[in-house]
KOLVEX-831944 format. One record per atom (N, C-alpha, C, O): x, y, z; atom name; residue number from 1; residue in one letter. Coordinates in Angstrom, 2 decimals. Layout:
REM KOLVEX-831944
PT        xx        yy        zz   atom    nr   rest
PT         X         Y         Z     CA   NUM      A
...
***
This chain:
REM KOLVEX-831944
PT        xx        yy        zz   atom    nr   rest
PT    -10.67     24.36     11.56      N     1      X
PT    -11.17     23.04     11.24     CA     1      X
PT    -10.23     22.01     11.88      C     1      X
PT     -9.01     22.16     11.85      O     1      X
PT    -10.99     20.71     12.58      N     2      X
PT    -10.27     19.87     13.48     CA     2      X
PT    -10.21     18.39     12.03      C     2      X
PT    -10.94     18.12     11.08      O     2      X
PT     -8.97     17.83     12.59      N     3      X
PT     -8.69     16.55     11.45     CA     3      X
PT     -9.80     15.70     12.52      C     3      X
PT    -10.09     15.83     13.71      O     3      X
PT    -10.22     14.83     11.52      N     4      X
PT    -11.22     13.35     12.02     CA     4      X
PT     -9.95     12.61     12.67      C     4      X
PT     -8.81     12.45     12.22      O     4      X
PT    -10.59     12.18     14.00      N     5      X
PT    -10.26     11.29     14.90     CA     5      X
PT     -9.68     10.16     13.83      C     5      X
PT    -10.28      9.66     12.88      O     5      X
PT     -8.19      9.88     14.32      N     6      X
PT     -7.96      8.51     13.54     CA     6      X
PT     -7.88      7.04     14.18      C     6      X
PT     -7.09      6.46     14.93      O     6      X
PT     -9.28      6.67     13.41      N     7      X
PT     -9.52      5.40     14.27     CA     7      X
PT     -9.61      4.34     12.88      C     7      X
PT    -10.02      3.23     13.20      O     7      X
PT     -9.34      4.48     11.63      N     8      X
PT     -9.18      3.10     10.82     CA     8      X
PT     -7.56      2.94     10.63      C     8      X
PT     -6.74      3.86     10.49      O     8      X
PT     -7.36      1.80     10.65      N     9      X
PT     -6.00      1.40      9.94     CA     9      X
PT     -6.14      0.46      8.67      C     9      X
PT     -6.92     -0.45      8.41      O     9      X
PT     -5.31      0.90      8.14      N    10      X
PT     -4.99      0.72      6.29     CA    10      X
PT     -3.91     -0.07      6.42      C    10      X
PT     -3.04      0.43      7.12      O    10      X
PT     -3.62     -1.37      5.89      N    11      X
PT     -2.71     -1.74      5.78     CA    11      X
PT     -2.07     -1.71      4.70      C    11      X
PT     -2.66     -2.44      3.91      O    11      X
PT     -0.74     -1.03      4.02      N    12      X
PT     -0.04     -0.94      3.15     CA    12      X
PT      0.92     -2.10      2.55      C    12      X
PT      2.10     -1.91      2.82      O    12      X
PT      0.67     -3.12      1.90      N    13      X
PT      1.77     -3.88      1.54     CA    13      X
PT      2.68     -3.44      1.05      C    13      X
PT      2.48     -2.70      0.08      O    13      X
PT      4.34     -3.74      1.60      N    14      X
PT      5.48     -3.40      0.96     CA    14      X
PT      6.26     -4.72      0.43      C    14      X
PT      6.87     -5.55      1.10      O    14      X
PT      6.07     -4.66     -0.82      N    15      X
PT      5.95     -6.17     -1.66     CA    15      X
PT      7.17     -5.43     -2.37      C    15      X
PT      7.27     -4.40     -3.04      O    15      X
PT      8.26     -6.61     -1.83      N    16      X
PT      9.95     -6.39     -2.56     CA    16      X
PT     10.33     -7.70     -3.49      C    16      X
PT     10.26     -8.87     -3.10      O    16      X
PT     10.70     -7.31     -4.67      N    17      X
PT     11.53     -8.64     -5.26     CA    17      X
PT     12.88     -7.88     -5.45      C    17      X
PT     13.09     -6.84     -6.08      O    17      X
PT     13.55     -8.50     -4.88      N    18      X
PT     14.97     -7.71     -5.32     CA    18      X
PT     15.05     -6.90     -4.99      C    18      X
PT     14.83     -6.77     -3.78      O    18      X
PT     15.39     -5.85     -5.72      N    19      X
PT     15.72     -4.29     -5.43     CA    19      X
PT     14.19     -3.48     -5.80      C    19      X
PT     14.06     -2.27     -5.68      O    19      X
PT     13.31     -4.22     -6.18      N    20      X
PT     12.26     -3.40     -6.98     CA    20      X
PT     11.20     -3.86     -5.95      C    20      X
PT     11.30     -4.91     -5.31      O    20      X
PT      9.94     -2.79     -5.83      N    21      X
PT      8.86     -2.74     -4.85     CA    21      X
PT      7.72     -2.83     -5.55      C    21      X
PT      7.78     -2.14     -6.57      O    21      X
PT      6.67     -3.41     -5.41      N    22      X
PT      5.77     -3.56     -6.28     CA    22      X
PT      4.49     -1.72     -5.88      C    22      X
PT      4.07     -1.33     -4.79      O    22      X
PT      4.30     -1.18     -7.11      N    23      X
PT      3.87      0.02     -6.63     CA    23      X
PT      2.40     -0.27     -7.74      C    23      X
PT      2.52     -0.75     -8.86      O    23      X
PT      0.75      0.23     -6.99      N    24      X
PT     -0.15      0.37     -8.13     CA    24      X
PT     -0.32      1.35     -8.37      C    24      X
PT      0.35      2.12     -7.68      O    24      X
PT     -1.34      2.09     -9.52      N    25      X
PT     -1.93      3.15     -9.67     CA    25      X
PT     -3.24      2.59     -9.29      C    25      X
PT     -3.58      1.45     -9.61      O    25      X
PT     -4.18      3.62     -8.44      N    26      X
PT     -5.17      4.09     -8.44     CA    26      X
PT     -6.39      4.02     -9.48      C    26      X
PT     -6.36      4.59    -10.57      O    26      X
PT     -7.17      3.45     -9.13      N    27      X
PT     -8.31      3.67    -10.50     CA    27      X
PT     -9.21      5.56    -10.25      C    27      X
PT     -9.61      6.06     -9.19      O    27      X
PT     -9.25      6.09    -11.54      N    28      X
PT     -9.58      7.31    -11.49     CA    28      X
PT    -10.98      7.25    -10.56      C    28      X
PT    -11.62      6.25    -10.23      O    28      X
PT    -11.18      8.29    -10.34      N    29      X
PT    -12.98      8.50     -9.59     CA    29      X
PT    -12.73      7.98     -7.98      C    29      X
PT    -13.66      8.16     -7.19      O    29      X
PT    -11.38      7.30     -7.46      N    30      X
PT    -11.44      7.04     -6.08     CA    30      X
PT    -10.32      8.14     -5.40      C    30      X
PT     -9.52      8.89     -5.95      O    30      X
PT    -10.55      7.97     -4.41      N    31      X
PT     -9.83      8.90     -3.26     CA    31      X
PT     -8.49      8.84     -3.79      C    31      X
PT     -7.96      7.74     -3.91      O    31      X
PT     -7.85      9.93     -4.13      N    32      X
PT     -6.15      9.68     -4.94     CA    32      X
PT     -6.41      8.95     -6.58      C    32      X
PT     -5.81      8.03     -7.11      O    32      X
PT     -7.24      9.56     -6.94      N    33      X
PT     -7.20      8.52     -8.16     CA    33      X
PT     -6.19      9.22     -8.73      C    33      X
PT     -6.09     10.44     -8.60      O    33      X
PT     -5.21      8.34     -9.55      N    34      X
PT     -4.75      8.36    -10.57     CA    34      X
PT     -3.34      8.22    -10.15      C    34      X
PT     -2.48      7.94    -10.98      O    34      X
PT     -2.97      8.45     -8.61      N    35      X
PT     -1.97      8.43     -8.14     CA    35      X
PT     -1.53      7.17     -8.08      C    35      X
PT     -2.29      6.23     -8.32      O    35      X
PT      0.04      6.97     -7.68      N    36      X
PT      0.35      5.40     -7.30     CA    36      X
PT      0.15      5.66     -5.48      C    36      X
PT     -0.18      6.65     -4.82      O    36      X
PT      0.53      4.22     -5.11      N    37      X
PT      0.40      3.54     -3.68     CA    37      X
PT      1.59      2.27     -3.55      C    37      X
PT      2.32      2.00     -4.51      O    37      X
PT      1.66      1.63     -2.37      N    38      X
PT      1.66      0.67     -2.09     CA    38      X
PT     -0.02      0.08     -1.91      C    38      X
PT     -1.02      0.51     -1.35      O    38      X
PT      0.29     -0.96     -2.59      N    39      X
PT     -1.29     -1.91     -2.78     CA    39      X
PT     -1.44     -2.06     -1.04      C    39      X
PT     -0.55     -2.01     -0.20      O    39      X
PT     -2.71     -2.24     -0.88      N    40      X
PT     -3.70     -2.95      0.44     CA    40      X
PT     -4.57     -2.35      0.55      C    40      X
PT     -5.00     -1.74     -0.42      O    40      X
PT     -5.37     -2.25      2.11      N    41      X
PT     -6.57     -1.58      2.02     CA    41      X
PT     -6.82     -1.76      3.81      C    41      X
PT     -6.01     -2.02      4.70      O    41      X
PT     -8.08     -1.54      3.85      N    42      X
PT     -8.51     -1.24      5.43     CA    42      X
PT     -8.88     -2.80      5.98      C    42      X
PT     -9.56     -3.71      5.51      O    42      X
PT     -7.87     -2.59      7.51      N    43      X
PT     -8.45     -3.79      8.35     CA    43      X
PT     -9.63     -3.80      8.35      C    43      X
PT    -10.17     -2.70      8.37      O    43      X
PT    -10.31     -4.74      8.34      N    44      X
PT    -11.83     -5.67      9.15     CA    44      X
PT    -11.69     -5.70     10.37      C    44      X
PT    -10.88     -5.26     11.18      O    44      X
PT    -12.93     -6.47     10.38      N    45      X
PT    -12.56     -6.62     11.90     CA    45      X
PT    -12.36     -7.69     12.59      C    45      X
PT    -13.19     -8.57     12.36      O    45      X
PT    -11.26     -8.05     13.65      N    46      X
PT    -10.49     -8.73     13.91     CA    46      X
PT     -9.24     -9.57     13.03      C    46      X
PT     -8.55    -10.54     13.33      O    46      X
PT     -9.32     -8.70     11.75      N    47      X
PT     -7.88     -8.93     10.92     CA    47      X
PT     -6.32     -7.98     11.69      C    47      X
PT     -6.16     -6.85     12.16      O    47      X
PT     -5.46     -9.18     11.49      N    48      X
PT     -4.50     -8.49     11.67     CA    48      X
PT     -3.68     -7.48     10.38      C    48      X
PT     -4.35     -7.06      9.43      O    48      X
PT     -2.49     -7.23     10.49      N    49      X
PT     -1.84     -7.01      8.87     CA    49      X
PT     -1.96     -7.90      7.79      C    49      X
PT     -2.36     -7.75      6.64      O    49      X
PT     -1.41     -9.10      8.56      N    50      X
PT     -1.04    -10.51      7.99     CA    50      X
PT     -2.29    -10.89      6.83      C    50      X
PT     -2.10    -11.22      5.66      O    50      X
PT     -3.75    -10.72      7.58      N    51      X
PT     -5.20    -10.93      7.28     CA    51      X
PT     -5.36    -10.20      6.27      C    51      X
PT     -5.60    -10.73      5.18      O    51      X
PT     -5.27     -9.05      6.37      N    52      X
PT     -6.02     -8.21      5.65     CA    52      X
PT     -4.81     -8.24      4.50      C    52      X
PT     -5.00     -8.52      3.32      O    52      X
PT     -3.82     -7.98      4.95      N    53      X
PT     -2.90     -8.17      3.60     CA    53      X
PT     -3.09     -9.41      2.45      C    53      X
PT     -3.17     -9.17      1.25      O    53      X
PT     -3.15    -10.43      2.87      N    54      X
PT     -3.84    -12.09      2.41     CA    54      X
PT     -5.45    -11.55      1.41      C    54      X
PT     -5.46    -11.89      0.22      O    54      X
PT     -6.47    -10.90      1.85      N    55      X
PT     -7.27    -10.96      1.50     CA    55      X
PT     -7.31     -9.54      0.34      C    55      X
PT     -7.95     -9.57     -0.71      O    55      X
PT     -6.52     -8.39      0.79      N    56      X
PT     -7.06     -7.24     -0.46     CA    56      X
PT     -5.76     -7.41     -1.38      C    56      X
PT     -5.64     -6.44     -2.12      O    56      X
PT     -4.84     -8.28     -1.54      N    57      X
PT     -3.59     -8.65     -2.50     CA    57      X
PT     -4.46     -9.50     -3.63      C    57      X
PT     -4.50     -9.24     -4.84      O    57      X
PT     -5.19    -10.65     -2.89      N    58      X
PT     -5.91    -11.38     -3.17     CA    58      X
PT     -6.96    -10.83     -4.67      C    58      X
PT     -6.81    -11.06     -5.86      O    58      X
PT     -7.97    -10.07     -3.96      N    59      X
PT     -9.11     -9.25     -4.35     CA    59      X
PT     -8.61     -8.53     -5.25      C    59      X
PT     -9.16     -8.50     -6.35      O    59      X
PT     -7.72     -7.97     -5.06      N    60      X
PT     -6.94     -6.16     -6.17     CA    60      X
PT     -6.05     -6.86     -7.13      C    60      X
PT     -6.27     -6.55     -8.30      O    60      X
PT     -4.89     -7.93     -6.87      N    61      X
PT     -4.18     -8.17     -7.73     CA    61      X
PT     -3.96     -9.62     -7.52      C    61      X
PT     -2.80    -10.03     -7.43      O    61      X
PT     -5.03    -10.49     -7.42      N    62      X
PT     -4.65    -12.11     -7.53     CA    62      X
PT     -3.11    -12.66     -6.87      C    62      X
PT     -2.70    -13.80     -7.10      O    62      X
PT     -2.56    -11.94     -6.28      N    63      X
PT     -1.24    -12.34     -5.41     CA    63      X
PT     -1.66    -13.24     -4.01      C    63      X
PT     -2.56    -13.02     -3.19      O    63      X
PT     -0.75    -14.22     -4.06      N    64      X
PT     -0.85    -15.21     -3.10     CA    64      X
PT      0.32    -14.41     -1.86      C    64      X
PT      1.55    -14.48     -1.91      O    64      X
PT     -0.62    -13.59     -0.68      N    65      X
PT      0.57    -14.01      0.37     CA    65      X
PT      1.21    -14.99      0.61      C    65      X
PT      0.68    -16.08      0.37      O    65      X
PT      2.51    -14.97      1.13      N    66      X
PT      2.84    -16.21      1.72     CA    66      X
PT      3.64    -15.91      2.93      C    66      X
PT      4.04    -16.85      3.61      O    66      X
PT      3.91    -14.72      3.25      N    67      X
PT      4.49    -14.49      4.76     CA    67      X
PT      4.45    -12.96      4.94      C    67      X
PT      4.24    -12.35      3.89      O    67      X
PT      4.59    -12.36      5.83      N    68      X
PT      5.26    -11.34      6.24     CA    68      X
PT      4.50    -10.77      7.43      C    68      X
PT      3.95    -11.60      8.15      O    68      X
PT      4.40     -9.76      7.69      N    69      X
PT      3.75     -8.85      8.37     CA    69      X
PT      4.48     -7.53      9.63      C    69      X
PT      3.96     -6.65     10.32      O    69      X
PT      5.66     -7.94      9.45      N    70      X
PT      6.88     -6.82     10.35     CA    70      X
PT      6.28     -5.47      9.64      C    70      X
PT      5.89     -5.22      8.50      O    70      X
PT      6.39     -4.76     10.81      N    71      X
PT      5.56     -2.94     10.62     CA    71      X
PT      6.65     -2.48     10.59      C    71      X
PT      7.58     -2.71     11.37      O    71      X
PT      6.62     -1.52      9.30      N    72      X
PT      7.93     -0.76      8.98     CA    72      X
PT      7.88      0.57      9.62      C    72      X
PT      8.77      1.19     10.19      O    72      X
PT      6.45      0.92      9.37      N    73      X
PT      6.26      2.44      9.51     CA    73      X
PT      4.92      2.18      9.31      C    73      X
PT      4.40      1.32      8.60      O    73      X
PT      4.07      3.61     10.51      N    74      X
PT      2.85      3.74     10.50     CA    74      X
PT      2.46      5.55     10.04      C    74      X
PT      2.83      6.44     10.81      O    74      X
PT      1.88      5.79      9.06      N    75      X
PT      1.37      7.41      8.40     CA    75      X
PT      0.09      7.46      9.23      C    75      X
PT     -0.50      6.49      9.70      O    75      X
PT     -0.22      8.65      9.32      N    76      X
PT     -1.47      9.32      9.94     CA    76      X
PT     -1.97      9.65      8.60      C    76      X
PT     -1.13      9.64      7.70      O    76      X
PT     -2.80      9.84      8.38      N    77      X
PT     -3.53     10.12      6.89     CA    77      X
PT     -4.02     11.23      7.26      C    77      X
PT     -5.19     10.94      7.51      O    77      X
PT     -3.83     12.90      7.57      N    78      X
PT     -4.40     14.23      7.77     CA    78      X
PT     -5.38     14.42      7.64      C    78      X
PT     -5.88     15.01      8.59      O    78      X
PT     -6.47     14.04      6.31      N    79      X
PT     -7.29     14.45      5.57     CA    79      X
PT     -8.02     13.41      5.74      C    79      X
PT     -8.83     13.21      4.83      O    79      X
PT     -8.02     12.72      6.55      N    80      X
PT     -9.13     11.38      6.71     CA    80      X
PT     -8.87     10.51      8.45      C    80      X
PT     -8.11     10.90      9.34      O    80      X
PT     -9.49      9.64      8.47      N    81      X
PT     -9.51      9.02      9.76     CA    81      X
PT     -8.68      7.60      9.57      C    81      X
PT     -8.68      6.63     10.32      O    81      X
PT     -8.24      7.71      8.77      N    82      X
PT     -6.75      6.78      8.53     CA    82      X
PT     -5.33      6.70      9.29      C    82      X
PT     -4.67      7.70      9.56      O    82      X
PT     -4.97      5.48      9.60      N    83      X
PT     -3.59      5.25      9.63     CA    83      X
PT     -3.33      4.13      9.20      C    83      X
PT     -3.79      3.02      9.46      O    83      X
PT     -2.39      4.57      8.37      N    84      X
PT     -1.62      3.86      7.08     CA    84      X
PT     -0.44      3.33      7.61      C    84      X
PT      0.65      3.87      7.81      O    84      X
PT     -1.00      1.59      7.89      N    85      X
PT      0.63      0.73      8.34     CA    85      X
PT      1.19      0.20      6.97      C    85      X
PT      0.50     -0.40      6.14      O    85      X
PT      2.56      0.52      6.85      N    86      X
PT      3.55     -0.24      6.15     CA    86      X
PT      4.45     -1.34      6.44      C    86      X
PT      5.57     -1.37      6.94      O    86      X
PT      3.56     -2.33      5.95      N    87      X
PT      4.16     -3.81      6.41     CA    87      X
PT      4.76     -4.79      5.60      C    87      X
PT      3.91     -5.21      4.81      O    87      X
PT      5.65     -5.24      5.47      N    88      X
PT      6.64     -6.05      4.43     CA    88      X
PT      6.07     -7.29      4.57      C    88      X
PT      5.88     -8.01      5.55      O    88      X
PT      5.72     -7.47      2.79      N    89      X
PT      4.82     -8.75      2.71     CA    89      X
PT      5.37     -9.90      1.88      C    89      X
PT      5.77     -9.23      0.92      O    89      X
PT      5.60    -10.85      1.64      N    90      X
PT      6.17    -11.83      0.41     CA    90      X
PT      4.89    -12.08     -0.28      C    90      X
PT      3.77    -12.08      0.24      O    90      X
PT      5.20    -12.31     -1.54      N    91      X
PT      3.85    -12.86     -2.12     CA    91      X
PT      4.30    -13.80     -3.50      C    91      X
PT      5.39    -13.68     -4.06      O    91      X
PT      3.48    -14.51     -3.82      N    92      X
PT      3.40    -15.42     -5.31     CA    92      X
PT      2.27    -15.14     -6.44      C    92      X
PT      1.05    -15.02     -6.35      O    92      X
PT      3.21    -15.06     -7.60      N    93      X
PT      2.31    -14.87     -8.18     CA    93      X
PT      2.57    -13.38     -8.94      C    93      X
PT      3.04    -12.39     -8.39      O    93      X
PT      2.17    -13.48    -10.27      N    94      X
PT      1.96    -12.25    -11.11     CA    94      X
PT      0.99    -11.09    -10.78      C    94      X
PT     -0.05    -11.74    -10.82      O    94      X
PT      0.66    -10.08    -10.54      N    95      X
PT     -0.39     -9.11    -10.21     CA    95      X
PT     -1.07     -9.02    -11.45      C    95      X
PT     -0.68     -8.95    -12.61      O    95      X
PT     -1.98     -9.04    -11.00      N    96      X
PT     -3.43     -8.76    -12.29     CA    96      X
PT     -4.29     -7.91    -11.81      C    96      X
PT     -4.98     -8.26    -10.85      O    96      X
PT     -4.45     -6.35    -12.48      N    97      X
PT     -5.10     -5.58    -11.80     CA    97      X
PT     -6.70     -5.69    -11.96      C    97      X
PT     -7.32     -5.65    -13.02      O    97      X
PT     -7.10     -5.80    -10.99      N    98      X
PT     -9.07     -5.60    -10.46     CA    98      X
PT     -9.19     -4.15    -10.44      C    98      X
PT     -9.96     -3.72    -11.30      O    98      X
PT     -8.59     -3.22     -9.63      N    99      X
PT     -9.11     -2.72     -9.13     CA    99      X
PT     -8.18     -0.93     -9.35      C    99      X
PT     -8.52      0.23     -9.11      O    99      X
PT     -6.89     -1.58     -9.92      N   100      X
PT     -6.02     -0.38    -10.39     CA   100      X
PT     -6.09     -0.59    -11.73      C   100      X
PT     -6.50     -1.51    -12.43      O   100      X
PT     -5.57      0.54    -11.97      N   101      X
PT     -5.25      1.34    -13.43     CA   101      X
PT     -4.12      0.37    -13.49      C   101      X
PT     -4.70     -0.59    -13.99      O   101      X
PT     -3.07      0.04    -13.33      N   102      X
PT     -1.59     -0.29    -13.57     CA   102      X
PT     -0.75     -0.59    -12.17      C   102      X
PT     -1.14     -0.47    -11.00      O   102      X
PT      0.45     -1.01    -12.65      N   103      X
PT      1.41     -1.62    -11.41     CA   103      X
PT      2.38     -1.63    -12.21      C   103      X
PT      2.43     -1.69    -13.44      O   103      X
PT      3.23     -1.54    -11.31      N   104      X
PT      5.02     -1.68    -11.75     CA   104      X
PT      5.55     -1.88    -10.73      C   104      X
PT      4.86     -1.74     -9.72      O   104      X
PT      6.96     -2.30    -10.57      N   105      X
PT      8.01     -3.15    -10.04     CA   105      X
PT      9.10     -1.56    -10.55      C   105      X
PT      9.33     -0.97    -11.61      O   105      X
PT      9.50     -1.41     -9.07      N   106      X
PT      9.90      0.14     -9.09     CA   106      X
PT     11.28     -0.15     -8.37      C   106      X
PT     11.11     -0.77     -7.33      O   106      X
PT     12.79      0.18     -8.70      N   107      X
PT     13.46      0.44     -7.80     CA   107      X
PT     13.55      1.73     -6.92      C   107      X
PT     13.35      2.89     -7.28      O   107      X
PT     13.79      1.40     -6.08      N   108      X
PT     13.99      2.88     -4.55     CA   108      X
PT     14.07      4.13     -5.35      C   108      X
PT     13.42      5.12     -5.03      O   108      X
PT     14.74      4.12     -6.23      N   109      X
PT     15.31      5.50     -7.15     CA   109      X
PT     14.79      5.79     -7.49      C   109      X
PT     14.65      7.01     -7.36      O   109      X
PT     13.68      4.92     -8.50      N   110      X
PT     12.89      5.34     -9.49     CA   110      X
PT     11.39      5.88     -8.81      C   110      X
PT     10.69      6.71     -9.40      O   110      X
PT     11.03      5.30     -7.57      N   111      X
PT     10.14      5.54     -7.03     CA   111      X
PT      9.45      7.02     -7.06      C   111      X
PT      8.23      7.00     -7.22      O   111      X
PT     10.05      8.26     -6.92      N   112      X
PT     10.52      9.58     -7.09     CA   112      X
PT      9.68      9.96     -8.27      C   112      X
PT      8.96     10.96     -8.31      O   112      X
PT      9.83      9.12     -9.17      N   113      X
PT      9.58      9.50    -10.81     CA   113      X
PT      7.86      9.49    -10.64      C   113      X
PT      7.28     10.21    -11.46      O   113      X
PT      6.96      8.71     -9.63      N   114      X
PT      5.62      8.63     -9.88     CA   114      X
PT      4.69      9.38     -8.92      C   114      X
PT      4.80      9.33     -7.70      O   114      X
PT      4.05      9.87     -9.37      N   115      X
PT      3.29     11.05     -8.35     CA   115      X
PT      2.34     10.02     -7.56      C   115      X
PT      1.51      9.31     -8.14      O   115      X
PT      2.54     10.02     -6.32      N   116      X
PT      2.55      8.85     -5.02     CA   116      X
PT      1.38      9.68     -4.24      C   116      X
PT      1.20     10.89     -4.36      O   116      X
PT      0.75      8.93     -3.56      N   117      X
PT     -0.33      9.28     -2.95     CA   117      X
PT      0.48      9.84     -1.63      C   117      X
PT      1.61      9.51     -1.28      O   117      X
PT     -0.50     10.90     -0.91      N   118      X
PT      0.84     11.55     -0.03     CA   118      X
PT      1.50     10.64      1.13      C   118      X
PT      2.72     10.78      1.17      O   118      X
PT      1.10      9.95      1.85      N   119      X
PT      1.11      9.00      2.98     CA   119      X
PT      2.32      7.77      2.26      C   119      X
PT      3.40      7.42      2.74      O   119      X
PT      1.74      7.35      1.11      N   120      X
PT      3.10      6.87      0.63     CA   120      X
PT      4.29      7.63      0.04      C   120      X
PT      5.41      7.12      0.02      O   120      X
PT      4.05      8.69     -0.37      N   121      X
PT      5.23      9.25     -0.42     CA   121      X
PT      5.94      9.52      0.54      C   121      X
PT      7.15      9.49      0.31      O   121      X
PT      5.49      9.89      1.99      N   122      X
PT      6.30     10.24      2.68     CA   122      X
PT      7.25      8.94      3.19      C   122      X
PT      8.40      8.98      3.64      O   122      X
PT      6.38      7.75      2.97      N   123      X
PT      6.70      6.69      3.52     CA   123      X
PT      8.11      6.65      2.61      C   123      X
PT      9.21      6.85      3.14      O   123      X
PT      7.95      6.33      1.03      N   124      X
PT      8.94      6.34      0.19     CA   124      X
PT      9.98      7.16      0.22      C   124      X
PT     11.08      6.97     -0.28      O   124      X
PT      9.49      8.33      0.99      N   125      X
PT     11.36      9.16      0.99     CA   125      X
PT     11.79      8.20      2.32      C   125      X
PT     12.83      7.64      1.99      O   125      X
PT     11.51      7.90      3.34      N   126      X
PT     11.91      6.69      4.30     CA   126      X
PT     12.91      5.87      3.50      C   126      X
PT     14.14      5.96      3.59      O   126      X
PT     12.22      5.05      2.71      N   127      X
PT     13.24      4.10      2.09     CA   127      X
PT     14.15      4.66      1.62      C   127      X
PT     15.28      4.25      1.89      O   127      X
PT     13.99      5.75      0.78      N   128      X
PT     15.23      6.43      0.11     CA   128      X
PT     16.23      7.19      0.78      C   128      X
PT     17.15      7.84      0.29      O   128      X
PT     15.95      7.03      1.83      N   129      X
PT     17.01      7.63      2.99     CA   129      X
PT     17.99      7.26      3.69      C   129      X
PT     18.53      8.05      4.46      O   129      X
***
C-alpha cells in the first residue's frame, strides 16, 4: 500500500506565553479525536500561514492573531495527504473552545504528559530537545 500524495498543508499554530504553549484536545468522532494538537487547520486557497492562522484561531478558539508566521518545522502526515506546518503565532485574547474538548497552557516538560496527535508529537520532542 502507497501513502496519498501530499498535497494539503495544515497550518499548526505554535501559540507561546512564557514558557507555556497553548495545546487543544480534539473533539471525539474527528480524525485523532480525543488526542491533543497544536490548534489550526488547513490552508484555503490563496491563504498564507499568517491567513489561515487569523481565521481557524478565530473560528476554534475566539483568539485574535496579531503577528507571527516564521515556519518552525514542517510534518508529513503518513496516513493522510497532509503536511503539517508549525508556525509561531502571537495572539490576544482568552481561548474559548468551538470546536475542542479542552485547552491548556503546557510547559515544554509537561507536554510529554498528554497523548498528542502523532505529527505533533514528533514536532514536540523538537522543542524538548
Amino acid at each position: 500500500m502507497t501513502s496519498p500524495p501530499h498535497t494539503r498543508h495544515v497550518v499548526a499554530a505554535v501559540v507561546r506565553r512564557g514558557a507555556r504553549y497553548l495545546l487543544c484536545q480534539r473533539a471525539l468522532g474527528t480524525r485523532h479525536g480525543g488526542l491533543w494538537e497544536f490548534p489550526g487547520g488547513k490552508l484555503e486557497a490563496g491563504e498564507d500561514h499568517l491567513m489561515a492562522a487569523r481565521r481557524e484561531l478565530r473560528e476554534e478558539l475566539d483568539l485574535k492573531v496579531t503577528s507571527g508566521g516564521e515556519l518552525l518545522h514542517s510534518e508529513v502526515d503518513p496516513a493522510s495527504s497532509f503536511i503539517i506546518d508549525f508556525v509561531a503565532i502571537d495572539v490576544e485574547g482568552e481561548p474559548h473552545c468551538h470546536e475542542h474538548m479542552a485547552y491548556d497552557w503546557v510547559e515544554v516538560q509537561e507536554i510529554a504528559r498528554l497523548e498528542l496527535a502523532p505529527a505533533d508529537e514528533r514536532f514536540a520532542q523538537r522543542l524538548s530537545a
